[in-house]
C-alpha positions in Angstrom: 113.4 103.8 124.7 116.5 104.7 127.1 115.1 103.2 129.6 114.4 99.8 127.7 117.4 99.8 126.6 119.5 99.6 129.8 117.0 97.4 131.4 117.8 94.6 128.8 120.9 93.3 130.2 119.4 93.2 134.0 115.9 91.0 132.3 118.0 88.7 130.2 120.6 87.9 133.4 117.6 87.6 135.8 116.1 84.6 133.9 118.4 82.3 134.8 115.9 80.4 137.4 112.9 81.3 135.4 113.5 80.3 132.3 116.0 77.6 130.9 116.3 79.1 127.8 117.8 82.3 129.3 121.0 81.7 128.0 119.8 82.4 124.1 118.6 85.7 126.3 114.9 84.2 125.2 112.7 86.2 128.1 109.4 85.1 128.9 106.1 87.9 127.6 105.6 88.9 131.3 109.0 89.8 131.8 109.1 91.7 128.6 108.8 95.6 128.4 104.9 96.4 127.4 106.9 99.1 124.6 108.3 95.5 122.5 105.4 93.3 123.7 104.2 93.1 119.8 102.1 90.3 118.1 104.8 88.3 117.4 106.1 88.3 121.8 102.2 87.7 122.3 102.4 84.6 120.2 105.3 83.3 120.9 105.0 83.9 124.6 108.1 85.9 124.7 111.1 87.1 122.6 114.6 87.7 122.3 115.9 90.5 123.7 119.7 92.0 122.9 121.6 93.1 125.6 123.5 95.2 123.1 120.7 96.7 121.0 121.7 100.6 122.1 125.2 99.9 121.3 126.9 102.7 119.3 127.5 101.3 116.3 130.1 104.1 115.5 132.3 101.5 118.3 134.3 99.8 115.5 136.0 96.6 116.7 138.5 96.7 114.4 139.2 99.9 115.0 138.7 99.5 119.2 141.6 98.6 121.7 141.1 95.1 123.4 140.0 95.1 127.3 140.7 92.0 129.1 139.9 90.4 132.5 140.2 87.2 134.3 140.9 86.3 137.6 144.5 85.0 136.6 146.8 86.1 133.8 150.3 85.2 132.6 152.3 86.6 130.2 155.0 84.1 128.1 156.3 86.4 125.6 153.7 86.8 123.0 151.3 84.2 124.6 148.7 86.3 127.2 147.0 83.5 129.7 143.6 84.0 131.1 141.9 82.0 133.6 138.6 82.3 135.3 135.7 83.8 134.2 137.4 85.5 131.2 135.9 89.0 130.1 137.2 90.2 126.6 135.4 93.5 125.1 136.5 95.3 121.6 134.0 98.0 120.6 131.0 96.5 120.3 132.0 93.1 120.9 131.7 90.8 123.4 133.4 87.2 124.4 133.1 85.6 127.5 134.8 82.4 129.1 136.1 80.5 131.3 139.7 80.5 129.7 141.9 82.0 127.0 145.0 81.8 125.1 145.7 84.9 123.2 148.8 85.4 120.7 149.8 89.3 120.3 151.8 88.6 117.4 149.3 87.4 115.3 146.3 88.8 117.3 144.2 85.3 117.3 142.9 83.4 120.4 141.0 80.2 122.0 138.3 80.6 124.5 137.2 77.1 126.1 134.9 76.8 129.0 131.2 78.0 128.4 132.1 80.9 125.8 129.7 83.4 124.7 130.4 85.4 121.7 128.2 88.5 121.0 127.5 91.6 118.8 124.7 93.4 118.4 122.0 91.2 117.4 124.2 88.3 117.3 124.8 85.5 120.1 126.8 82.8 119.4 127.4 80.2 122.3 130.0 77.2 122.5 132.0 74.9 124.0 135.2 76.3 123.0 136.2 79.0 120.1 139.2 80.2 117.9 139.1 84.1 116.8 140.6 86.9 115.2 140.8 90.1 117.2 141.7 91.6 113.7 139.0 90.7 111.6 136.3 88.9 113.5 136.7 85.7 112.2 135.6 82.9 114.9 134.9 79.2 114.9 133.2 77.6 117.8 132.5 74.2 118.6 129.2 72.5 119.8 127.9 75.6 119.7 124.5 77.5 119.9 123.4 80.9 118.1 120.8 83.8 118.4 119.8 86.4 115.4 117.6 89.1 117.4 115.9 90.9 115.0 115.0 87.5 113.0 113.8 85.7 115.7 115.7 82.8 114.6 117.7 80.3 117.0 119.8 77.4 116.6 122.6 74.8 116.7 126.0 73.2 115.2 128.2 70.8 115.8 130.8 73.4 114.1 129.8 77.1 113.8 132.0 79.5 111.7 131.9 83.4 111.3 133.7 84.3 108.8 135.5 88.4 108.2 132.3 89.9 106.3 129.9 88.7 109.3 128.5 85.5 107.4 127.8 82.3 109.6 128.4 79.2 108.3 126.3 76.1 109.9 127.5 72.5 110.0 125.8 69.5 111.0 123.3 71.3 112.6 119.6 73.0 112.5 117.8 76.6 112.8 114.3 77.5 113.5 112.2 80.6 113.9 110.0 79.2 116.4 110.5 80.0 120.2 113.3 77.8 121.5 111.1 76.0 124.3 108.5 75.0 121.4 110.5 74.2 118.6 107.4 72.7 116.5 109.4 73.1 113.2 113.2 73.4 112.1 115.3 72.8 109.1 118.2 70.3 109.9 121.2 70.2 107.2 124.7 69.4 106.5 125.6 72.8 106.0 124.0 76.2 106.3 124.9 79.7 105.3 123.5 82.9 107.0 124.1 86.6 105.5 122.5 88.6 107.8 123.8 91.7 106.1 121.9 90.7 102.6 119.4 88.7 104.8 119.5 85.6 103.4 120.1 82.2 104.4 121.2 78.9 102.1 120.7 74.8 103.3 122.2 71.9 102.0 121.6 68.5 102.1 118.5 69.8 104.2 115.4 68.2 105.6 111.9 70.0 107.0 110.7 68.7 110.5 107.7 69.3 111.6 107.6 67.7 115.4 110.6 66.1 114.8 109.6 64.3 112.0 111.5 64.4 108.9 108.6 65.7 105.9 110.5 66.8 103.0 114.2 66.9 101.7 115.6 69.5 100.4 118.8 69.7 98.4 119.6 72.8 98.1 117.0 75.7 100.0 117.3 79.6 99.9 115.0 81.1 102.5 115.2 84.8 103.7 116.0 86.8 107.0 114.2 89.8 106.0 111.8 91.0 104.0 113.8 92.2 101.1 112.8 91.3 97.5 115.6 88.3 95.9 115.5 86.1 93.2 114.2 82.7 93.6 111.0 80.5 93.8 108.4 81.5 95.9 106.1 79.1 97.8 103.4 77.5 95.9 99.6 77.8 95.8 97.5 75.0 95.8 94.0 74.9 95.3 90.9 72.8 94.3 87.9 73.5 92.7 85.0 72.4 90.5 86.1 74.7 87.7 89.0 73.2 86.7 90.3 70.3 89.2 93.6 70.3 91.2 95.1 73.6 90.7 98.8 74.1 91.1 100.5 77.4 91.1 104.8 77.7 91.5 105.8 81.5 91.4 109.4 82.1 90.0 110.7 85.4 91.1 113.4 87.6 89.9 115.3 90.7 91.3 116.6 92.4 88.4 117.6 95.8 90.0 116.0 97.6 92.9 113.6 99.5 90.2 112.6 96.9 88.0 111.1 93.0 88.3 109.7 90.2 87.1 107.7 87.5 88.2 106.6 84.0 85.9 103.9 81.6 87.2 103.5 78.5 85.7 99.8 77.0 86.7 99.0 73.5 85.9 95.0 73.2 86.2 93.8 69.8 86.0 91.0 70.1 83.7 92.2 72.7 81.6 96.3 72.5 80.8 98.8 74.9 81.8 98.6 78.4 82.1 101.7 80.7 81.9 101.1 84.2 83.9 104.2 87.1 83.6 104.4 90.4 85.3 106.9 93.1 84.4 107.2 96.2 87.0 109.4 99.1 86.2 109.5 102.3 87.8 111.4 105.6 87.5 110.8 108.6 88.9 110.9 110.9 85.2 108.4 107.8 83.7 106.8 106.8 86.5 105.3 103.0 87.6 104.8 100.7 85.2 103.7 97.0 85.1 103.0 94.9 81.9 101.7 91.0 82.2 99.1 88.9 81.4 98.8 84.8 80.7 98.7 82.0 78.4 97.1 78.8 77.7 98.2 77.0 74.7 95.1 74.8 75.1 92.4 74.7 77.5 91.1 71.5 77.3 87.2 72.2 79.6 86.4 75.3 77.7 86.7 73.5 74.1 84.3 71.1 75.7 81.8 73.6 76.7 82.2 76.1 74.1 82.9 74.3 70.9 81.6 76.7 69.4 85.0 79.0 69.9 86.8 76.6 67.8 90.2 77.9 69.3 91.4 76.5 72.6 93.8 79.3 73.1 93.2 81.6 76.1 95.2 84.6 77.1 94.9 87.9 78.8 97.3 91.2 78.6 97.5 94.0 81.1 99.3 97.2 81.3 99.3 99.5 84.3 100.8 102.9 84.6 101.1 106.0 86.7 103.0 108.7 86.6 103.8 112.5 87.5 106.7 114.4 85.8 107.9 117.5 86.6 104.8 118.2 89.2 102.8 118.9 85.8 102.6 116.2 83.7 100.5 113.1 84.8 99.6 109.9 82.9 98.2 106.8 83.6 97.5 103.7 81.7 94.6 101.1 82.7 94.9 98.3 80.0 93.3 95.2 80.2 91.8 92.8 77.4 90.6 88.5 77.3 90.7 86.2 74.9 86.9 85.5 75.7 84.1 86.6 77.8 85.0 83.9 80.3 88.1 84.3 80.9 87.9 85.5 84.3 85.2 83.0 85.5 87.0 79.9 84.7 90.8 80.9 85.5 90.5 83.5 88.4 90.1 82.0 91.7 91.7 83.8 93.7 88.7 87.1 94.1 85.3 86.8 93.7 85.0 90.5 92.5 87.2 90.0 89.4 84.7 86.9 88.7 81.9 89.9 88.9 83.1 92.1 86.1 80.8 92.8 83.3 83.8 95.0 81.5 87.7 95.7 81.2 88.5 99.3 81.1 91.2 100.1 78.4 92.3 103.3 79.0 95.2 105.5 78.4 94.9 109.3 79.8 97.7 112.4 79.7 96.9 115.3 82.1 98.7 118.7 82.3 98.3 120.1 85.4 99.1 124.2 85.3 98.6 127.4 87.4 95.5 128.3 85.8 94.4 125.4 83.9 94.0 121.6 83.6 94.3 120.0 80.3 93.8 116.3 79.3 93.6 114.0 76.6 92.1 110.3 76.9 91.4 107.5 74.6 89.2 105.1 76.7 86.8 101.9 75.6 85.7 98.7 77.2 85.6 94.6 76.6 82.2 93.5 77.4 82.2 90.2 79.3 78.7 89.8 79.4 76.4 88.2 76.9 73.5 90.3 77.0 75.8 93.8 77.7 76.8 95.6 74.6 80.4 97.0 74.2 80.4 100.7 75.4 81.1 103.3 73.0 84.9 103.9 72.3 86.3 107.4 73.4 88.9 108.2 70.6 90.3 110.4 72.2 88.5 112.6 74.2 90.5 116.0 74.5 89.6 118.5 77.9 90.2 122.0 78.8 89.0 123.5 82.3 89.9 126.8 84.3 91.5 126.1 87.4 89.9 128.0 89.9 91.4 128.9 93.6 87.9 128.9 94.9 88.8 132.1 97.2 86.0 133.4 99.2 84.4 136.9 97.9 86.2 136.6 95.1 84.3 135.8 91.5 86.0 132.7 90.1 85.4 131.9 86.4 84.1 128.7 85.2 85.7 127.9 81.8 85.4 124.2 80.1 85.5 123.2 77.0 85.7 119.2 76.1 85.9 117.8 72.5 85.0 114.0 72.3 85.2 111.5 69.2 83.0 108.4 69.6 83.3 105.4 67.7 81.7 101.6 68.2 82.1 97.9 66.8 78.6 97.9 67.0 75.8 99.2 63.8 75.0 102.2 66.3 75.3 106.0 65.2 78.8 107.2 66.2 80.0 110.7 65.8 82.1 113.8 67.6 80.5 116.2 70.7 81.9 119.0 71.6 80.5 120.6 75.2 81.2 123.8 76.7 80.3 125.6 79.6 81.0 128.7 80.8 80.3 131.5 83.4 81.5 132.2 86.8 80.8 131.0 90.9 81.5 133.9 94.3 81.7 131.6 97.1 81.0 133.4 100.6 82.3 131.6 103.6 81.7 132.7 107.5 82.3 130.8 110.0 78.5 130.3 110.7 77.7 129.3 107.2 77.9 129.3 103.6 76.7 130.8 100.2 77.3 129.9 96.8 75.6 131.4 93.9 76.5 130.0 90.0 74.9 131.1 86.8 76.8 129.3 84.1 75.3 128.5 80.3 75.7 125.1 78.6 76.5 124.0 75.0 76.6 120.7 72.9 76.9 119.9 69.7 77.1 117.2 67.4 78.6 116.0 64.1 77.1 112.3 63.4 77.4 109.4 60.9 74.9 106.6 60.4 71.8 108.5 62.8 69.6 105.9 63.8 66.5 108.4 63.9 65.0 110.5 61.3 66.7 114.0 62.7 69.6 115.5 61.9 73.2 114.8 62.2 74.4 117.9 63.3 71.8 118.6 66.6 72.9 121.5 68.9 71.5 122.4 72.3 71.8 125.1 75.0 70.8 125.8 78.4 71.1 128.6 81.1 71.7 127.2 84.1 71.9 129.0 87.7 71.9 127.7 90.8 72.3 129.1 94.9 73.7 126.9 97.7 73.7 127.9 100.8 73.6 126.2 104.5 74.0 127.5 108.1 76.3 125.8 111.0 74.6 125.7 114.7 76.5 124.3 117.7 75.8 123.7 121.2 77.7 121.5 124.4 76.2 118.7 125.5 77.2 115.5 127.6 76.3 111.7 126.6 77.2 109.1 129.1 79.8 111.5 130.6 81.5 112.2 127.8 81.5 116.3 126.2 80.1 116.8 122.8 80.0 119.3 120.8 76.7 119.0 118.6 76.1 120.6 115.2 72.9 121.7 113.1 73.5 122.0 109.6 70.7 122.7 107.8 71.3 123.4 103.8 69.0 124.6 100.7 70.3 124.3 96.7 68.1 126.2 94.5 68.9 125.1 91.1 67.2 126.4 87.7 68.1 125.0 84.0 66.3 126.1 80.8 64.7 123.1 78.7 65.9 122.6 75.5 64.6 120.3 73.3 66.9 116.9 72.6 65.4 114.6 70.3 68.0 114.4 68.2 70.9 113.7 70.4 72.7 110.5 70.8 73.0 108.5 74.1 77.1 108.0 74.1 78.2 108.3 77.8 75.1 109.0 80.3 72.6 107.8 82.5 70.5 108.5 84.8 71.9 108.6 88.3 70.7 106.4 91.4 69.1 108.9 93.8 70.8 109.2 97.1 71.3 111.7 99.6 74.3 113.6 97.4 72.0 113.8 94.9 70.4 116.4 96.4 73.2 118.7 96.0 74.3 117.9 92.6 73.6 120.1 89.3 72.4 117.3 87.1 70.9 113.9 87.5 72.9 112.8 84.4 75.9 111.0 84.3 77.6 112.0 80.9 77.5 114.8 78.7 74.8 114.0 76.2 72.0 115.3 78.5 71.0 119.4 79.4 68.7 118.3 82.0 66.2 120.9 83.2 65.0 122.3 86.2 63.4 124.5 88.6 63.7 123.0 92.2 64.5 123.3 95.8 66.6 120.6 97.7 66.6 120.9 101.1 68.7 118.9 103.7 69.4 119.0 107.7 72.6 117.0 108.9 73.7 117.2 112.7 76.7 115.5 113.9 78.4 114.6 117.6 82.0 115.2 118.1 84.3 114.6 120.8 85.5 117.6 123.2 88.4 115.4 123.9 89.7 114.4 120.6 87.6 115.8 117.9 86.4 112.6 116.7 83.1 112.3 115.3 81.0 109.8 117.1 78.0 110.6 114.7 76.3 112.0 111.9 72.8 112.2 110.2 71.5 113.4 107.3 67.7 113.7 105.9 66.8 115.5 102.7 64.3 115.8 99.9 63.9 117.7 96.6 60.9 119.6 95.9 60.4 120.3 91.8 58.5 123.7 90.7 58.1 122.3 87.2 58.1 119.0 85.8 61.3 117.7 84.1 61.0 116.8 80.7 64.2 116.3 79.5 64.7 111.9 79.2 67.6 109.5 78.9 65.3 108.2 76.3 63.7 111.2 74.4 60.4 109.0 73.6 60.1 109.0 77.9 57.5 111.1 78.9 57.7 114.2 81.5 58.7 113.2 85.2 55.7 115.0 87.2 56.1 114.6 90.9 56.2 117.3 92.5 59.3 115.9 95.1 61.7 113.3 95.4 61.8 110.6 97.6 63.3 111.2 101.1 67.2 110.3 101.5 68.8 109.8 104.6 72.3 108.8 106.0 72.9 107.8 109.3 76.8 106.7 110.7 77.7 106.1 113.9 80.9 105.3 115.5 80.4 104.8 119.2 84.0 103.8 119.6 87.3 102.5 117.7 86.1 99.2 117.6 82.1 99.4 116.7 80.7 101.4 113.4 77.2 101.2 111.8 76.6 102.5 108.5 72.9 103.1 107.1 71.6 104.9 104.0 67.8 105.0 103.0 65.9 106.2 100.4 62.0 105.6 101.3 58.7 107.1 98.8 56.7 109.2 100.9 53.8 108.6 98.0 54.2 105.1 98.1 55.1 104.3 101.3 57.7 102.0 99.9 61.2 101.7 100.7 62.8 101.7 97.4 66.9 101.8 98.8 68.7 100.6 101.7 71.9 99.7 103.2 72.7 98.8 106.4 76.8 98.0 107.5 78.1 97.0 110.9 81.2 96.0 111.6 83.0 95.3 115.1 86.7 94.9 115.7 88.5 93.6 118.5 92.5 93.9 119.4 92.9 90.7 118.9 91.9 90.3 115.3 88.4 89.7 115.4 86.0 90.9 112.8 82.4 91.0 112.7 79.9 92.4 109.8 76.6 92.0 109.3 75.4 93.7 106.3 71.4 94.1 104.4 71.1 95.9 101.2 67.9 96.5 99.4 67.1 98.2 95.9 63.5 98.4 94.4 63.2 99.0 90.7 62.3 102.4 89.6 61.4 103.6 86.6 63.4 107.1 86.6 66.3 104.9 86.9 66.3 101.4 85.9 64.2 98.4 84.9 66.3 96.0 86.9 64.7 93.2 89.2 64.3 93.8 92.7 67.6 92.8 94.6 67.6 92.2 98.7 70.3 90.1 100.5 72.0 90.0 103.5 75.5 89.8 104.4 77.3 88.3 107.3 81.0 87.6 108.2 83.3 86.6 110.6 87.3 86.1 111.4 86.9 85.1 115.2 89.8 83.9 117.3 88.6 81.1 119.5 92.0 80.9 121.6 95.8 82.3 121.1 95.9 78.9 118.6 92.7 79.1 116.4 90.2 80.6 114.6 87.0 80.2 112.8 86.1 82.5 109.8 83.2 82.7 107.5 81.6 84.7 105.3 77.7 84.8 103.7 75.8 86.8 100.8 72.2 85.3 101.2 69.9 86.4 98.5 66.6 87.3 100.2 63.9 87.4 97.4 65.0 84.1 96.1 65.8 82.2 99.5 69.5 80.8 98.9 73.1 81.4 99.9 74.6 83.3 96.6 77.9 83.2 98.1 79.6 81.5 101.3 83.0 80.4 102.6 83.8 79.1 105.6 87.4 78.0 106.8 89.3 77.4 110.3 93.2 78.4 110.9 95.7 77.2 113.5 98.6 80.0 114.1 101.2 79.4 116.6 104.9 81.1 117.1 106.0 79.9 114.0 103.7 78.1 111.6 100.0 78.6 110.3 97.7 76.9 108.7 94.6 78.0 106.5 91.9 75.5 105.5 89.1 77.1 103.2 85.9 76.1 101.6 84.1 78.3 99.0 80.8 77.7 97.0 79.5 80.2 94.7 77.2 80.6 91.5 78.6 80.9 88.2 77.2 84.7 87.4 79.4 85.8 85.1 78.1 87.2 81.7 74.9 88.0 83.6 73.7 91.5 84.3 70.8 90.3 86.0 70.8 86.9 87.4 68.2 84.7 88.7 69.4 82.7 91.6 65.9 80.3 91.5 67.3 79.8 87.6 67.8 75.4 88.2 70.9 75.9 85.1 72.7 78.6 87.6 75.8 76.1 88.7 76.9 76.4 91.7 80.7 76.4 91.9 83.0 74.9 95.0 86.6 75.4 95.6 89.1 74.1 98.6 91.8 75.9 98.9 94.6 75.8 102.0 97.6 77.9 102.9 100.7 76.8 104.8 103.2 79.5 106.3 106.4 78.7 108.3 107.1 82.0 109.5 110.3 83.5 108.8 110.5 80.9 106.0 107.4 81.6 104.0 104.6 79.2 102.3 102.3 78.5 100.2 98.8 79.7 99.8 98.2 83.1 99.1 95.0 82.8 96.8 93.3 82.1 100.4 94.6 85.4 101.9 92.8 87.0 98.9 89.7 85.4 99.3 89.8 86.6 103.3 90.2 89.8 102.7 87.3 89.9 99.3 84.9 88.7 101.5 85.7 89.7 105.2 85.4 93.5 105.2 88.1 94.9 107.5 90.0 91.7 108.1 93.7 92.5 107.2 96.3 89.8 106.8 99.2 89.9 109.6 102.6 88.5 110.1 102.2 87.0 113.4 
């Protein structure tokens, strides 16, 4: 950076003849140092570059003695005379000239003839100037000015700087594009620029775009950096079939640097006007915390099609917390609840995933983390927002105590865990309390050519129930043994691909696992399920999710994985994983205790495959296929490219077969394609498609085109979509499934802002990998 640094003044003076706009020391990209050739010098086709920016700021100017030359100089008792090419330096600053008057006893001056004032990061340029050498004060006339670091340029018929560093514009314009290319710029009577809080202020102010006047402005506040301030932010504006023209105008205020708040009145055509808050506190004894949500009065659609609500009124709460005290205490609160199941389809635009949800989690959780043990309480339920998905079971509270243990090789570590659960519905479903224990103890053995793990641990439920909806009792108990032996083996040889040294691995593993039956016929289903099988499955000592289930078994898993990783850099180019499970006996405990046994005697093969050939390129692939069958019951298939320059590519195929063990579900295929491409430096074309494959039609697609230059971009975006929400399941060939559309488009003047930001959302929901930049 040394070396930048004192090559700056030498680049800016050497574009005099290649570059007219040298004297705002603009320097074209190929003249720039590759070290500050960043996105926003590659757009712009150059940048500003300060021929003070290693100054020592410790160089006070008020504090500095004043240097002086010129080629003449006269002295009339306090009066000092300078004459050609005047050179005045005090600390840090700089004035040049081509004459000066300077009067000792009241230490202020005039520079006429070309002047250039500077300080670090600041150029101000003029036809003449008055100053104080005691405070900094200057005002120049017909003058030009340059802030560095905010790429922003400009002029004035008067320009004035006042003691505390603010600049004060009149009669004349700023921009942030490049000056050759000054495609937009705000002209006003009067303009006021604190760099310090970095914040400017127009009045009387008009936007041009190409030198055409497009909106006035009265009074404007824009910022110079990227710290938060009061004030209204840029709109969003949006259309859809939904609800109509869609009109968003955030208000935001800066309370104090650890709380906010931000209020978002939303006019919807259709509907009426929603009213969205959010709170943010944070502290570092109580930790993060937000609290929002919204408000419609009336919404004037949904009465329409759901008379049968009777009231119009809509509204949605959320609270968020995290936090950590003391290194011991954590907590976190997840809170969310609607007005109505379709709450989120009709007045959430903005992400396609939120439109998804079948549930809102409402949780509120208090951890104790010590030496030797972890100990939580949570109270946890959900809002169903599907029509044919009943509410979950309400966890109030659930109360957990587990032995932390260090896991330290040859050393036997006790497994301790004892969890007491209450669980309550709105539903006429048995509820009750479960308490589950475990405990026993794990010696893991680690060499550095494998691994062995052997566990023997015994399991324990029990139950105290109201309203059983089975003949049995309403106090069931159960217990099971359960052992288990892990063990795998790490092989590794050199090789060479394409030139390039790898190391390659073998990594075969086995997991023995054995688990006495116990009879459960009695036992609610509260909080479990049977798990998807995949390749982790292999390893795992249930295939319940939940506590309600003391699944047995008597079976071998065995998996090989090898991997390829860099001699250079240790980064893994690839890995890939096969595996099955073989059962000795067959598994009789159910999910539903009417089920009969499961008797094959192996799983279905699992396999992973990933590969990374380089930065840019990965491929993801997971399958589950049925040796018995021959079918391919599970598969997923990712690629995704990247290029420097922005580019995104995906191309995506998932498919899941029903299975009895797991689910009844339909069978679902579809495809998955997507795209941000840059055409040229100016635009790009993105897109983005979920195509249904067993029922031939585009679920899901989007397509848009953006123009981005130095210093403005525009977003045009076009969405269609079914209306799926409140169905698990949906059928796509279903003729009453509407099909949604929505146009949305963003606006940003850089450096100034825009409006918008709903189509930045919907980017990045349905482009995987594509990251919103500044430039």
């Amino acid at each position: 950076m040394l070396g930048v640094g004192l090559a700056l003044p030498l680049l800016v003076s050497a574009q005099h003849d290649e570059s007219g706009q040298a004297h705002l020391d603009w320097v074209p990209e190929k003249s720039v140092p590759e070290a500050l050739r960043d996105k926003r010098c590659r757009s712009c086709g150059g940048r500003y570059l300060d021929p003070l920016a290693e100054s020592d700021p410790a160089d006070d100017p008020e504090t500095a003695d004043i240097r002086a030359q010129a080629s003449e100089s006269e002295l009339q008792g306090d009066d000092v005379y300078l004459r050609g090419g005047v050179s005045v330096d005090q600390g840090y600053r700089q004035l040049r000239g081509e004459d000066a008057h300077f009067d000792r006893s009241v230490r202020q001056g005039t520079v006429s003839g070309g002047i250039t004032l500077r300080e670090p990061g600041v150029l101000l340029r003029g036809k003449e100037a008055q100053y104080s050498a005691d405070t900094g004060e200057a005002s120049i006339r017909d003058s030009e000015f340059v802030l560095h670091e905010q790429h922003l340029h400009g002029t004035a018929t008067r320009l004035r700087r006042d003691a505390d560093g603010l600049l004060f514009v009149e009669g004349g314009e700023l921009s942030f594009c490049a000056p050759d290319d000054e495609q937009w710029a705000i002209r006003a009577n009067s303009i006021e620029l604190d760099v310090a809080e970095g914040l400017g202020t127009a009045r009387g102010a008009k936007l041009d775009l190409g030198g055409i006047p497009v909106l006035y402005l009265p009074w404007v506040r824009f910022p110079l950096d990227d710290r938060r301030r009061t004030g209204l932010l840029w709109p969003d504006l949006s259309s859809d079939t939904s609800g109509g023209l869609d009109i968003a105008v955030p208000v935001y205020f800066n309370l104090a640097p650890n709380y906010d708040l931000l209020y978002v009145p939303r006019y919807i055509q259709e509907r009426g006007t929603n009213h969205e808050l959010e709170a943010r506190y944070t502290d570092r004894r109580i930790g993060f915390w937000s609290v929002g949500g919204a408000y419609m009065p009336e919404d004037d659609r949904f009465q329409r099609q759901r008379p049968e609500e009777g009231d119009r009124e809509r509204w949605l709460s959320v609270v968020k917390h995290n936090g950590l005290f003391d290194q011991r205490w954590r907590s976190r609160v997840d809170y969310s609840k609607a007005s109505d199941v379709d709450y989120f389809k009709d007045l959430d635009t903005s992400n396609l995933e939120n439109r998804r949800r079948t549930n809102l989690l409402q949780l509120g959780s208090l951890d104790y983390l010590g030496d030797d043990w972890l100990i939580g309480a949570d109270i946890q339920q959900y809002q169903s927002l599907a029509d044919d998905i009943n509410n979950d079971y309400q966890k109030l509270p659930q109360l957990t105590a587990r032995f932390r243990g260090d896991n330290t090789p040859f050393e036997f570590d006790p497994i301790v865990l004892a969890q007491y659960s209450y669980f309550d519905t709105d539903d006429d479903r048995v509820t009750g309390q479960r308490v589950y224990m475990e405990g026993g103890a794990t010696y893991p053995m680690l060499w550095q050519s494998g691994f062995l793990k052997p566990t023997a641990k015994y399991r324990y439920l029990e139950y105290e129930l109201t309203n059983p909806d089975n003949a049995g009792t309403d106090s069931p108990t159960a217990g099971s043994a359960l052992a288990s032996l892990d063990g795998g083996l790490y092989f590794e040889r050199h090789t060479a691909l394409a030139g390039r040294g790898l190391l390659q691995t073998l990594e075969p593993r086995i997991f023995y696992l054995f688990s006495e039956y116990e009879n459960q016929l009695d036992q609610p289903d509260f909080d479990s399920a049977e798990l998807t099988f995949s390749y982790n499955q292999l390893f795992r000592e249930t295939r319940f999710s939940g506590r309600d289930r003391l699944d047995d078994a008597n079976q071998l898993s065995v998996g090989l994985t090898t991997r390829y990783i860099s001699d250079e850099d240790g980064r893994e180019y690839l890995n890939a994983s096969l595996g099955q499970i073989y059962y000795l006996d067959d598994r009789r405990v159910r999910l539903d205790p009417r089920d009969g046994p499961l008797d094959q005697s192996s799983s279905e093969m699992a396999a992973e495959v990933n590969f990374y050939p380089n930065k840019r390129l990965s491929l993801r692939n997971s399958l589950v296929w049925d040796p018995d069958s021959g079918n391919m019951n599970a598969g997923n298939l990712q690629a995704r490219y990247q290029r420097g320059d922005g580019a995104v590519f995906n191309v995506g195929y998932s498919y899941r077969r029903p299975l009895t063990l797991v689910d009844r579900d339909i069978v679902t295929a579809q495809a998955h394609l997507s795209t941000y491409y840059p055409i040229n430096d100016r635009w790009r074309v993105f897109a983005a498609l979920n195509y249904s494959v067993e029922s031939n039609t585009s679920i899901e697609d989007m397509f848009g085109i953006e123009y981005d230059s130095c210093c403005w971009r525009i977003r045009l975006l076009h969405l269609r979509y079914f209306d799926t929400a409140g169905r698990q399941n949906p059928d796509f060939s279903d003729p009453d499934l509407e099909r949604e559309y929505s146009t949305q488009v963003q606006v940003v003047l850089k450096g100034m802002g825009g409006f918008g930001s709903r189509v930045t959302d919907l980017l990045e929901d349905m482009i995987r990998g594509f990251h919103d930049r500044d430039y």
